[in-house]
Steps between C-alpha positions, in 0.01 A plus 500: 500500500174636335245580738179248452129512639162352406358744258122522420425145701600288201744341761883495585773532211841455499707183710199415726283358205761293333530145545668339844846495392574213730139251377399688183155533612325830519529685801134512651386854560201634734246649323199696685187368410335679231211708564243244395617230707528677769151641480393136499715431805386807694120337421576135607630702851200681523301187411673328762476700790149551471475164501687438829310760657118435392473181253105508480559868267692314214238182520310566129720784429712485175834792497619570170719783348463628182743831388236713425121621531285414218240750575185452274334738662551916479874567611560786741846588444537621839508101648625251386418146701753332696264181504154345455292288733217298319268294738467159482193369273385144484685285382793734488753610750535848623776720339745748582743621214796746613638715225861485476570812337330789698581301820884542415461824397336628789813356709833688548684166598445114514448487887236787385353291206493149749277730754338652237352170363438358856293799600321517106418119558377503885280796375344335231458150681370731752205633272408144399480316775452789783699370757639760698852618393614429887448107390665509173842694600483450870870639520390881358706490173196623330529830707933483461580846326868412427431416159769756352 
């Protein structure tokens, strides 16, 4: 019997992926979520539990990801932003826009990338609304250093 694996992620070969031999169907397979997605669903967590925790920070606050900085201004190639706070202006809501990219780069793992993000978006929520960092992650994630 020839020995078969999943080779470069393009998913599994051989007798698993062919059709049910007993209802013809295709045999569903599990896929992780790809990295996109699960950025987004790292960011609706984040979103969420700030929310439980301290509802007043999101009131006027619009979170947004985009995949990367467009910086218009001079680039230091030393930094590169993980995300951008813009305060609110009348008639428009306050913003905060995580950047995908450097946020997952930064991370060695995707419990690492969902802290990551929590802690990027507490900071910058932080900055624009300046309540205190003990109100917006009253459980001390923020200051969590398993993010391996």
């Amino acid at each position: 019997m020839a020995h078969r694996r999943e080779r470069h992620g393009r998913g599994l070969r051989g007798p698993l992926a062919l059709p049910n031999p007993l209802t013809g169907g295709p045999v569903p397979l599990r896929n992780r979520p790809q990295r996109a997605e699960y950025f987004t669903t790292c960011v609706h967590g984040a979103v969420a539990r700030v929310s439980g925790a301290c509802p007043r920070a999101l009131v006027g606050i619009d979170v947004g990801v985009e995949d990367v900085p467009v910086v218009a201004g001079p680039w230091s190639r030393d930094r590169v932003p993980l995300a951008a706070a813009i305060g609110p202006e009348p008639p428009q809501h306050g913003q905060v826009v995580l950047y995908r990219r450097p946020l997952e780069h930064r991370a060695r793992t995707r419990k690492g990338l969902r802290i990551l993000v929590f802690r990027t978006l507490v900071e910058q929520l932080h900055a624009l609304t300046e309540i205190p960092l003990e109100e917006l992650d009253p459980e001390g994630w923020a200051t969590d250093d398993d993010w391996e």
